[in-house]
VOBA-1610 file (N, C-alpha, C; in pm, whole numbers, padded with zeros to 5 digits, always signed):
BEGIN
Unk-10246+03465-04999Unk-10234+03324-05038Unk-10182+03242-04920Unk-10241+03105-04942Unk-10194+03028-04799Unk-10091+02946-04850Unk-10017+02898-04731Unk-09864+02806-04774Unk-09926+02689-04829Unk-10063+02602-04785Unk-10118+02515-04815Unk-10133+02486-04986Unk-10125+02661-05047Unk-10202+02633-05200Unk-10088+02647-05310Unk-09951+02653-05183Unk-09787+02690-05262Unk-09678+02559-05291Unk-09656+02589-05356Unk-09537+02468-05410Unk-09429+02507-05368Unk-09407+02425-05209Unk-09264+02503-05162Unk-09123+02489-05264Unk-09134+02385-05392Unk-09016+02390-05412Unk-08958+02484-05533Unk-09099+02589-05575Unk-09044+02724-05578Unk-08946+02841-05490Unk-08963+02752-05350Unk-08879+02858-05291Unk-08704+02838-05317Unk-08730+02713-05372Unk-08562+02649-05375Unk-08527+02670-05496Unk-08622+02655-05613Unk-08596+02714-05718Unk-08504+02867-05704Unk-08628+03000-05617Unk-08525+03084-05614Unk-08404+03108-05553Unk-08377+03075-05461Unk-08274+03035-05393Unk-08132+03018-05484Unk-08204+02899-05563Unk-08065+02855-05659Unk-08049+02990-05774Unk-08187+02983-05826Unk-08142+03137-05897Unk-08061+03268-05892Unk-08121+03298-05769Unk-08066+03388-05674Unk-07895+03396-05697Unk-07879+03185-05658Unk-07718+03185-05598Unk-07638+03207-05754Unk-07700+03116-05849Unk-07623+03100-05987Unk-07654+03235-06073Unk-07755+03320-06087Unk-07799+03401-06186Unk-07823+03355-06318Unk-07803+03237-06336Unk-07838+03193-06464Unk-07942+03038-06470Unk-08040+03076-06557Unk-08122+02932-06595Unk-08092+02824-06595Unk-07982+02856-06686Unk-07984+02676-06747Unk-07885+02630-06621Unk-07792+02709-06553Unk-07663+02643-06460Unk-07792+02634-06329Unk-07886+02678-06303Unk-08008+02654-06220Unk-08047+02515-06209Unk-08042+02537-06368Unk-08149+02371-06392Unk-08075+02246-06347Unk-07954+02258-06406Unk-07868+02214-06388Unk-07829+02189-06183Unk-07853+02259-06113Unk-07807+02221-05994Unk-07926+02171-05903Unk-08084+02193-05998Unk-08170+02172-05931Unk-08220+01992-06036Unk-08148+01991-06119Unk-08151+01847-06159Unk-08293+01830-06276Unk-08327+01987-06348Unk-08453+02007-06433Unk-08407+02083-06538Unk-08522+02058-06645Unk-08437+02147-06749Unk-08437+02330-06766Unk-08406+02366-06863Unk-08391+02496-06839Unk-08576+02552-06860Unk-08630+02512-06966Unk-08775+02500-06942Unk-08865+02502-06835Unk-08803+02449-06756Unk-08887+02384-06606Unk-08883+02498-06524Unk-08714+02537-06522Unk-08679+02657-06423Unk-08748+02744-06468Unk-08754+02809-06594Unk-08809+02914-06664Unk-08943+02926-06595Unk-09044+02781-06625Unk-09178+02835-06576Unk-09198+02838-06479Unk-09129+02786-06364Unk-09096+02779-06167Unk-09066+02935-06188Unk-08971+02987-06243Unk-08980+03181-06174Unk-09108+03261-06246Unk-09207+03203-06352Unk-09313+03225-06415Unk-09390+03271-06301Unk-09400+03108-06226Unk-09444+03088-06077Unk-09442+03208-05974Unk-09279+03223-05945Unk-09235+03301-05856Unk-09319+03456-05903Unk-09298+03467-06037Unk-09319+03583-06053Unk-09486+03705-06008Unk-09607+03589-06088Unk-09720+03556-06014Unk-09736+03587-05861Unk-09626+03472-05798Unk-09666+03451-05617Unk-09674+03604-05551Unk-09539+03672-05641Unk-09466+03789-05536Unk-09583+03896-05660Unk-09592+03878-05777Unk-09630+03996-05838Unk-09501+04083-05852Unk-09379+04018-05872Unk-09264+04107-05945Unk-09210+04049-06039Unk-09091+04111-06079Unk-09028+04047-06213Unk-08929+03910-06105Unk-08889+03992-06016Unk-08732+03908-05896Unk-08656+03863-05983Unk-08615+03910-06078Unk-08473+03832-06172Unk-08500+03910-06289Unk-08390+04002-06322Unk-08383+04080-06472Unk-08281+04020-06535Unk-08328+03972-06629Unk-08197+03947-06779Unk-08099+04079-06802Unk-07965+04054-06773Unk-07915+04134-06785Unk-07738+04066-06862Unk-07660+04117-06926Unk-07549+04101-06970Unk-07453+04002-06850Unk-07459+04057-06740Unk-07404+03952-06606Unk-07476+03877-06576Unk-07597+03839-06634Unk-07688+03722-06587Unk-07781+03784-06521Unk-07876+03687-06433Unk-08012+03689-06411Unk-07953+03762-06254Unk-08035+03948-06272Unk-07976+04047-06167Unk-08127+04054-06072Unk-08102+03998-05911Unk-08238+03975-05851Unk-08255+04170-05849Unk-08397+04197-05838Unk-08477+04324-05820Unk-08445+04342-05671Unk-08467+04477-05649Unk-08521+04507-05464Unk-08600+04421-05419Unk-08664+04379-05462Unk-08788+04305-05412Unk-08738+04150-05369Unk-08663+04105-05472Unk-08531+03938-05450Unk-08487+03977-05371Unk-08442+04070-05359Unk-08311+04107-05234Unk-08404+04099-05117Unk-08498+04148-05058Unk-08560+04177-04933Unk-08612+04009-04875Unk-08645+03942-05021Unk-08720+03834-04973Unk-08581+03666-04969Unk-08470+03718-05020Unk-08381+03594-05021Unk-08325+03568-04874Unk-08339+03652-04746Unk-08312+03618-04640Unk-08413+03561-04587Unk-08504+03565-04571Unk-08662+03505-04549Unk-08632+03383-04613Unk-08623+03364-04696Unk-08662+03197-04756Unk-08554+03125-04773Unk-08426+03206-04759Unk-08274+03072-04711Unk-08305+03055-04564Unk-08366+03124-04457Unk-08371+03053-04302Unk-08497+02977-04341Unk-08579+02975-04448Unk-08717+02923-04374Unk-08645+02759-04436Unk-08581+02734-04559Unk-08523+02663-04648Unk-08438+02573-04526Unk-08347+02652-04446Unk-08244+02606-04356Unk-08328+02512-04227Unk-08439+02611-04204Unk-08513+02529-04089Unk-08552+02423-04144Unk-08642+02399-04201Unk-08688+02297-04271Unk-08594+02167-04266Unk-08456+02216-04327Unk-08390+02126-04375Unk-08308+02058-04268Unk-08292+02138-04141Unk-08233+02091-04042Unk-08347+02041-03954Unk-08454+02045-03988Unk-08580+01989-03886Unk-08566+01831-03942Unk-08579+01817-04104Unk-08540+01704-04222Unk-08430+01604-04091Unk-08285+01691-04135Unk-08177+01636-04064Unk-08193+01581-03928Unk-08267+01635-03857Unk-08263+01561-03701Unk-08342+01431-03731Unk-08396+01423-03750Unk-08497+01270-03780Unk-08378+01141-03841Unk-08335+01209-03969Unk-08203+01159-04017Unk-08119+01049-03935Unk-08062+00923-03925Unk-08004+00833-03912Unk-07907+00857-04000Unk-07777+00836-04005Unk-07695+00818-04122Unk-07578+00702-04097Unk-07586+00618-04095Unk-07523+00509-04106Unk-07406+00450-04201Unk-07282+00507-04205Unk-07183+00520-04295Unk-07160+00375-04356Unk-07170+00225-04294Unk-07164+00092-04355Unk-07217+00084-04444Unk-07388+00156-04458Unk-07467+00131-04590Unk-07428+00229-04675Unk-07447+00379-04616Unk-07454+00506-04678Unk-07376+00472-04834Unk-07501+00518-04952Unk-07417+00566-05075Unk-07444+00678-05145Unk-07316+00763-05113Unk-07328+00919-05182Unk-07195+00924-05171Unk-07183+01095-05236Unk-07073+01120-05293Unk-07057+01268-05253Unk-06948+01277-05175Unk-06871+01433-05108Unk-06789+01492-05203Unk-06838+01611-05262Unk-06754+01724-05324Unk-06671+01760-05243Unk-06568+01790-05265Unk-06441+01848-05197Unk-06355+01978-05288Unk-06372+02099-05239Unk-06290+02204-05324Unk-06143+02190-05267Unk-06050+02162-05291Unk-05885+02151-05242Unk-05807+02197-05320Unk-05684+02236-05246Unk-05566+02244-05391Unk-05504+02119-05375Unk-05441+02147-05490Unk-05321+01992-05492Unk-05177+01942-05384Unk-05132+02053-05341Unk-05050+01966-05193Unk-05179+01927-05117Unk-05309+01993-05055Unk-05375+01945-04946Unk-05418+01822-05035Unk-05467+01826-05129Unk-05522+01685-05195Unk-05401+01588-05141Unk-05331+01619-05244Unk-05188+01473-05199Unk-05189+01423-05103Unk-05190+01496-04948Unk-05222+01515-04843Unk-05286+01411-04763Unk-05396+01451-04813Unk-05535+01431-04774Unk-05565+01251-04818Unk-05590+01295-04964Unk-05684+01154-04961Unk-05643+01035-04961Unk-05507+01017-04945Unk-05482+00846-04941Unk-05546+00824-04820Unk-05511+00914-04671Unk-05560+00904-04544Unk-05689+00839-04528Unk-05778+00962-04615Unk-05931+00978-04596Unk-05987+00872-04700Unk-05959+00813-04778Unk-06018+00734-04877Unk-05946+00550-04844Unk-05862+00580-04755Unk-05820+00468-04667Unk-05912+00408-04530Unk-05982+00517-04506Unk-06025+00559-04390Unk-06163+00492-04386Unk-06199+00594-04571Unk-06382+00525-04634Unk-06416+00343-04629Unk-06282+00324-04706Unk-06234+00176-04738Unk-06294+00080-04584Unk-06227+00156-04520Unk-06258+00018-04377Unk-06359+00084-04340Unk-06474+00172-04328Unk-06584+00212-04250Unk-06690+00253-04319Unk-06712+00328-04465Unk-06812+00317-04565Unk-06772+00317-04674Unk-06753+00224-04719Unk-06686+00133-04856Unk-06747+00185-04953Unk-06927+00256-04939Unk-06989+00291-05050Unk-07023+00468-05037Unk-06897+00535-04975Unk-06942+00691-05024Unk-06766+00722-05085Unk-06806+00783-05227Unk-06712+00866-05288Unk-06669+00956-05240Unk-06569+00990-05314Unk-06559+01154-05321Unk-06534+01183-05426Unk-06530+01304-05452Unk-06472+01398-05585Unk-06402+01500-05543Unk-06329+01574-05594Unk-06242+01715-05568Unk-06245+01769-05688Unk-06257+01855-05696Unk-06165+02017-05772Unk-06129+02145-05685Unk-06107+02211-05771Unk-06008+02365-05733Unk-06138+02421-05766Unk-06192+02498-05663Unk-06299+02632-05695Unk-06239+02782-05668Unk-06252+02830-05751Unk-06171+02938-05697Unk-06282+03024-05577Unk-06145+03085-05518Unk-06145+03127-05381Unk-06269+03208-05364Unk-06328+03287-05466Unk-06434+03414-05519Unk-06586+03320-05519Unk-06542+03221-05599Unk-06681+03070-05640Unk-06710+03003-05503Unk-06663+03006-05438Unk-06668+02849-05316Unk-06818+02939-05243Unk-06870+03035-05213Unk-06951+03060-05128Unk-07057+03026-05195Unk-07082+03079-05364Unk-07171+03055-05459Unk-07230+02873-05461Unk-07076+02833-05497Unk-07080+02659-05506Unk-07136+02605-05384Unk-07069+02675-05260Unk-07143+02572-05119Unk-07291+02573-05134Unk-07334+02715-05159Unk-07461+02753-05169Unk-07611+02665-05254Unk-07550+02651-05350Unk-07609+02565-05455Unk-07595+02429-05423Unk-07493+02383-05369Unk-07470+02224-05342Unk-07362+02173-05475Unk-07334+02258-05566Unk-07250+02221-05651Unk-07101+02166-05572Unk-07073+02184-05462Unk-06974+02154-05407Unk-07029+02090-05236Unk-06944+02014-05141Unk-07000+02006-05002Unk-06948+02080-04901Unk-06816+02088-04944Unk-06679+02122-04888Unk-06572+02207-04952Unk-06522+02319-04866Unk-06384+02373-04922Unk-06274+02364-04840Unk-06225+02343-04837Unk-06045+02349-04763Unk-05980+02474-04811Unk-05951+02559-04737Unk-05905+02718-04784Unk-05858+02773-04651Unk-05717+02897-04678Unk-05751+02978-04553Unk-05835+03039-04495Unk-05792+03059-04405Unk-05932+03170-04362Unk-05997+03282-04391Unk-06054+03287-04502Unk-06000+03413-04602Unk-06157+03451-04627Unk-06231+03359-04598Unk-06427+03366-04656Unk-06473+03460-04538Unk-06544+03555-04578Unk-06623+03638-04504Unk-06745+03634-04497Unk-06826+03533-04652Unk-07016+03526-04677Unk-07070+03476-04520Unk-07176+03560-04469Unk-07213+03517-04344Unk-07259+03334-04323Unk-07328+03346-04451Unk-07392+03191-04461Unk-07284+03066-04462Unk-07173+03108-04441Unk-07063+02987-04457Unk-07025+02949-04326Unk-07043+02833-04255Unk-06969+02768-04158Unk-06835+02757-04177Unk-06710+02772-04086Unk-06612+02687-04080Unk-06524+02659-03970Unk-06456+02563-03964Unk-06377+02519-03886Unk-06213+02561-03871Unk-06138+02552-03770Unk-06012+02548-03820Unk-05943+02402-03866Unk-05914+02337-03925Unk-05882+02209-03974Unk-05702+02188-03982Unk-05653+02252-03998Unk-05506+02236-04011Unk-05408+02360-04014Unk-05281+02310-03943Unk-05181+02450-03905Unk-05036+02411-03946Unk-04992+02471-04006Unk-04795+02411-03996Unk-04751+02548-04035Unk-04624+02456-03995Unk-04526+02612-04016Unk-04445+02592-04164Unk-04420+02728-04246Unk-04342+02746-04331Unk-04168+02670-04320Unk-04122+02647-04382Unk-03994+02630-04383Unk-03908+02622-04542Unk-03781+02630-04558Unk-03721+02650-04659Unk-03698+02495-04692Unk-03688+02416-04802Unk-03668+02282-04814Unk-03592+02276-04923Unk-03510+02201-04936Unk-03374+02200-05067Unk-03325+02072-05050Unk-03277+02004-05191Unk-03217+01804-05177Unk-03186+01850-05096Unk-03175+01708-05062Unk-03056+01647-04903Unk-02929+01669-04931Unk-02818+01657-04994Unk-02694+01709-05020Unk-02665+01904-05103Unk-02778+01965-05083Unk-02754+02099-05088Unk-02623+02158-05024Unk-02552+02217-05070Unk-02427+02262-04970Unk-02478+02398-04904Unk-02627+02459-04917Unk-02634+02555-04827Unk-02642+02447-04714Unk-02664+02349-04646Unk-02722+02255-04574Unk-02551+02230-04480Unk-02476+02280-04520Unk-02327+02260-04438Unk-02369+02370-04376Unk-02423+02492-04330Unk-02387+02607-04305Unk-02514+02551-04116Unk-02413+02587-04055Unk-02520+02547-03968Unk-02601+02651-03879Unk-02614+02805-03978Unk-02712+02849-03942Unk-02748+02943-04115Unk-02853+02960-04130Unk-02901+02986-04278Unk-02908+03118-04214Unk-02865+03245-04288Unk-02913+03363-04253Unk-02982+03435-04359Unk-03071+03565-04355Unk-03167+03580-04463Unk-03087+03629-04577Unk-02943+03662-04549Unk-02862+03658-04685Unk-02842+03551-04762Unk-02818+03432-04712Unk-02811+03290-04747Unk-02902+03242-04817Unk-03016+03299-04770Unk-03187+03262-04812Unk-03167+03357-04960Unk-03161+03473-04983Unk-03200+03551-05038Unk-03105+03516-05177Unk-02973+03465-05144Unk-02865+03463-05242Unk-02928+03319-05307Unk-03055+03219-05289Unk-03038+03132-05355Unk-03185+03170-05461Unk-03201+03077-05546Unk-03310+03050-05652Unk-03411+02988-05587Unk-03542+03084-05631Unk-03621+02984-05589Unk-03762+02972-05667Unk-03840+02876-05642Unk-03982+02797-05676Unk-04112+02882-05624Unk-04226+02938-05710Unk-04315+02978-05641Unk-04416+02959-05692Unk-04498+02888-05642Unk-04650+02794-05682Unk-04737+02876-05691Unk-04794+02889-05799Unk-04911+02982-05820Unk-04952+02962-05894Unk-05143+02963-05915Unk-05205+02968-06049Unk-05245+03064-06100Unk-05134+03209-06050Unk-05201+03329-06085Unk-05112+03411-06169Unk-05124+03455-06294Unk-04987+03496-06347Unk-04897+03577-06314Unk-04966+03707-06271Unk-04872+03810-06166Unk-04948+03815-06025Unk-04883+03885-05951Unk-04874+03920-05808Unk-04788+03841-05670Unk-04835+03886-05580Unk-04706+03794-05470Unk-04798+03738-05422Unk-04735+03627-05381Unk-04774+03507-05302Unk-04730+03540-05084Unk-04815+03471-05030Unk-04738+03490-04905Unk-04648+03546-04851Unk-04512+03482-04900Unk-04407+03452-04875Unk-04342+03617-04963Unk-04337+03632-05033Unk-04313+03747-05137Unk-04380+03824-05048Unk-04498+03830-04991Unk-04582+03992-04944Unk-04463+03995-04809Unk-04451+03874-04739Unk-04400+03899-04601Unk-04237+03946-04625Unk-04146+03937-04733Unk-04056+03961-04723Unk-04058+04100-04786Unk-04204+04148-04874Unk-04184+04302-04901Unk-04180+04339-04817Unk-04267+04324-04671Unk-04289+04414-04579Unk-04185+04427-04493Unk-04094+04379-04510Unk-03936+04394-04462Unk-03849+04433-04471Unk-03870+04488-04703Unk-03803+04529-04748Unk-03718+04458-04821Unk-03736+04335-04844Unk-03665+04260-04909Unk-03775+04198-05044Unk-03628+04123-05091Unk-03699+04039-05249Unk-03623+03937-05258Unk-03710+03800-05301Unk-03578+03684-05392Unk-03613+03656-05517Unk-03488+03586-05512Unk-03483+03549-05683Unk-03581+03455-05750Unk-03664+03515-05775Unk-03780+03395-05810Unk-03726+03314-06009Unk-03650+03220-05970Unk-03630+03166-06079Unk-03718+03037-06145Unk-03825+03024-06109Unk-03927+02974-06168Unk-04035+02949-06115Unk-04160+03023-06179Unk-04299+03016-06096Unk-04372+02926-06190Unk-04390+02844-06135Unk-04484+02674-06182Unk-04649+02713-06122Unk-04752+02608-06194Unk-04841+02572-06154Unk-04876+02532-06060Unk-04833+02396-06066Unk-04868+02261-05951Unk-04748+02292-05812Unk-04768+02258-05738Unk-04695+02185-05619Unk-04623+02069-05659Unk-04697+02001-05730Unk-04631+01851-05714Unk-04554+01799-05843Unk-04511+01920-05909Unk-04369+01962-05978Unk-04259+01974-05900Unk-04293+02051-05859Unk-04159+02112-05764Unk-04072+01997-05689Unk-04119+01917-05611Unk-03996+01807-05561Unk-03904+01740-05642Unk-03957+01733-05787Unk-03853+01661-05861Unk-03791+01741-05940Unk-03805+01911-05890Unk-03719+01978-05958Unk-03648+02030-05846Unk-03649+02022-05763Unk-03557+02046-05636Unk-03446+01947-05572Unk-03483+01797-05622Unk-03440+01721-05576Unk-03343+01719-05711Unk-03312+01794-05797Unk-03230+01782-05950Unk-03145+01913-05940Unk-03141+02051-05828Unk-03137+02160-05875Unk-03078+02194-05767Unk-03029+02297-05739Unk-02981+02416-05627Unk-03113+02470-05533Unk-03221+02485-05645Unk-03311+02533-05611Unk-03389+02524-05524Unk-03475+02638-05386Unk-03507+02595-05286Unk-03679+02664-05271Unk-03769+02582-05205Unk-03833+02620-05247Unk-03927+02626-05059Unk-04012+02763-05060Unk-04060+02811-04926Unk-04172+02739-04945Unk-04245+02632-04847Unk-04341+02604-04822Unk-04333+02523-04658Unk-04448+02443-04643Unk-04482+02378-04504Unk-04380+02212-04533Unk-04341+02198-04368Unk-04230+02091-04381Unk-04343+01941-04416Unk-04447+01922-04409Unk-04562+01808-04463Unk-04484+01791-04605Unk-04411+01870-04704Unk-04434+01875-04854Unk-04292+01768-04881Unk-04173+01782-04743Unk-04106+01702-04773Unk-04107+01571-04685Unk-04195+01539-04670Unk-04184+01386-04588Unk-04231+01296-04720Unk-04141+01168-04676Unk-04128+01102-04753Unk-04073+01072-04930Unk-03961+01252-04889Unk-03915+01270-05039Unk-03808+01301-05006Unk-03631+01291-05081Unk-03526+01311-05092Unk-03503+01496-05051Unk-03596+01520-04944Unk-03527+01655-04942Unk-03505+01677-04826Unk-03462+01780-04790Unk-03420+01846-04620Unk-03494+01988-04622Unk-03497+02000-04526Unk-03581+02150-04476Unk-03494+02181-04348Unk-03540+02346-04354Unk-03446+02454-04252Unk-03507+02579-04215Unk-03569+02556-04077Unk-03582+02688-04059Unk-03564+02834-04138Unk-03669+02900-04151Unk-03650+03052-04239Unk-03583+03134-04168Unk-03500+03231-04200Unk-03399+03285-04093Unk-03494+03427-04077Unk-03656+03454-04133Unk-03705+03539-04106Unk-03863+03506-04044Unk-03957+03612-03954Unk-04080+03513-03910Unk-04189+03539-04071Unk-04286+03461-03998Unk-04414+03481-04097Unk-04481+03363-04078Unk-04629+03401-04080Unk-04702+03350-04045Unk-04734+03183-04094Unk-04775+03118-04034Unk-04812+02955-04080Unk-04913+02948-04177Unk-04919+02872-04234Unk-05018+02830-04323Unk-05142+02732-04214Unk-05229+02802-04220Unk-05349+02798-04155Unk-05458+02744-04268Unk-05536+02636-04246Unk-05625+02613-04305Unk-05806+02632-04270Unk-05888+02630-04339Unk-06054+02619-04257Unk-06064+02516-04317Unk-06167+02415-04303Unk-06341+02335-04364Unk-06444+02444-04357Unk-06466+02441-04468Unk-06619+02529-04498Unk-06719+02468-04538Unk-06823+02500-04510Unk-06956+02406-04553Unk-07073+02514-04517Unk-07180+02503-04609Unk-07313+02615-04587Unk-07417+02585-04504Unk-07430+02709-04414Unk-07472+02649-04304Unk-07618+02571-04326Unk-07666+02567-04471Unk-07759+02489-04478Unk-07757+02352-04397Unk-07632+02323-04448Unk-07581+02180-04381Unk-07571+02146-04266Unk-07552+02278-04205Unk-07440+02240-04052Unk-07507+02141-03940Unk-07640+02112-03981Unk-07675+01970-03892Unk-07697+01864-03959Unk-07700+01826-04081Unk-07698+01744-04155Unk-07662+01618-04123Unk-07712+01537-04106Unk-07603+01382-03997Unk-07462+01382-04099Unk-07534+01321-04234Unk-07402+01293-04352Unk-07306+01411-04315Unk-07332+01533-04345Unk-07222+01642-04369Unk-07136+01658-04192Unk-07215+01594-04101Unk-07144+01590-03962Unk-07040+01498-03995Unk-07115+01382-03995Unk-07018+01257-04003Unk-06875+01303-04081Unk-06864+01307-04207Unk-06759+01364-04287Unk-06701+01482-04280Unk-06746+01614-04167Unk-06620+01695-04149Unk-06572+01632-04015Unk-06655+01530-03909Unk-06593+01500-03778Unk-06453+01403-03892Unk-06477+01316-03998Unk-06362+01217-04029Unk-06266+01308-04116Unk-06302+01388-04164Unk-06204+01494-04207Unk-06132+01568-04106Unk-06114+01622-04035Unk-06101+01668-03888Unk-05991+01583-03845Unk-06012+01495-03834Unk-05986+01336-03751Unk-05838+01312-03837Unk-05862+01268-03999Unk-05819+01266-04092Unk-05630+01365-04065Unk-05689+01515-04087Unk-05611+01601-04087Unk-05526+01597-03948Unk-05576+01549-03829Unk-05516+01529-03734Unk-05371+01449-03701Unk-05417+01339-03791Unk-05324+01263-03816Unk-05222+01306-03871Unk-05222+01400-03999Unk-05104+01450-04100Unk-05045+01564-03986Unk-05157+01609-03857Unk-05072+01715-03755Unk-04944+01658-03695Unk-04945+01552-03662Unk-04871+01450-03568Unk-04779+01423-03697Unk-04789+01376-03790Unk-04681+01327-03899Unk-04568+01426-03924Unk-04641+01600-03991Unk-04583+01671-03977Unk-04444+01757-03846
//
């Protein structure tokens, strides 16, 4: 069969299949109904002469045959789309669209007064949106376009993911401003260890950072309350004894003090991720160069 007598946008159909395993969340990212998708892999099925997608209890499981052919048609998909992109003008004064953003909630806080201050004086007409994808989802989501962007450590291994390094700070201990550990004018890790503290997580058990680096030392603290959000914690610190380990960004511009950890461990390191579908995209340039830019600024603040 010739490419001439093919409907390339079966190939994107599988693609998304491929990424989601399921129909209707297909249809859904390809903007058709679940009907539509159904008879597009009808299509597929015909072109190749296989099943390429079994119904299975975990969803739609690609065959040997999906597997051999999904690297073939995400580069031919990518060329295409970056051949698209060079022609591309993108002009942020007119531009109207809307940037997914995966973040947590300190980088949000962070982040968007900067960046949505930023839109305001230079493209007045592109949004954004954010949520939390979890860390496992973000390669799936970039993939599909359900998302544009993740902000995460460096932690993604999927080959198809671009990223950048975007932001660095260092840990520190932060407690109100009139704390009386704060007379002591050097904190030692007994000092540290003898107080209460805050640990942000949306995960019900296991250690966080800060907990792994002080097992590996041999030590433990008193974890007297593990919260959700981040952006709890200052107004329960600024009420409490309680001290809580994170990056010194969390107390600017709030009633607290921060102090050197009297032990090392590593910084909180951030990426920008984006699929390399994108990575020439004018739009998706433009907005990680002002994200970039953005985060630069909170480097210098910090």
């Amino acid at each position: 069969m010739k490419i001439k007598d093919t409907d390339l946008n079966l190939f994107i159909a599988f693609d998304v299949i491929y990424t989601e395993k399921n129909l209707t969340k297909s249809g859904q990212v390809l903007g058709i109904t679940q009907p539509a998708v159904s008879n597009a892999l009808a299509r597929l099925r015909d072109l190749f002469n296989d099943e390429l997608f079994i119904r299975t209890s975990r969803g739609m499981i690609p065959t040997p045959v999906a597997n051999q052919l999904i690297g073939d048609i995400r580069n031919a998909l990518s060329l295409i789309q970056n051949t698209i992109s060079v022609s591309e003008k993108f002009d942020p004064s007119t531009a109207e669209m809307t940037f997914k953003i995966s973040i947590g909630d300190t980088s949000e806080y962070r982040l968007l007064p900067l960046l949505i201050k930023e839109l305001a004086d230079i493209a007045p007409k592109v949004k954004v949106e954010t949520y939390l994808t979890p860390r496992k989802d973000a390669p799936r989501e970039l993939a599909s376009g359900a998302i544009d962007f993740s902000i995460d450590p460096p932690l993604q291994s999927d080959q198809h993911l671009k990223h950048e390094k975007i932001y660095q700070e260092d840990y520190v201990m932060i407690v109100r401003e009139d704390h009386p550990i704060l007379e002591k004018e050097k904190i030692t890790i007994e000092d540290y260890l003898n107080l209460s503290h805050i640990h942000i997580t949306n995960r019900k058990t296991g250690m966080g950072h800060v907990d792994m680096t002080l097992y590996k030392l041999g030590l433990s603290r008193d974890i007297y309350l593990r919260a959700q959000h981040f952006l709890v914690a200052p107004y329960i610190v600024e009420q409490s004894d309680m001290a809580i380990t994170t990056t010194k960004g969390f107390a600017v511009d709030r009633n607290l003090a921060w102090r050197e950890l009297p032990f090392d461990i590593d910084p909180l390191v951030l990426h920008l991720y984006w699929h390399e579908n994108n990575d020439n995209e004018s739009s998706s340039k433009w907005m990680r160069d002002l994200m970039l830019k953005t985060y630069g600024k909170l480097q210098q603040v910090s």
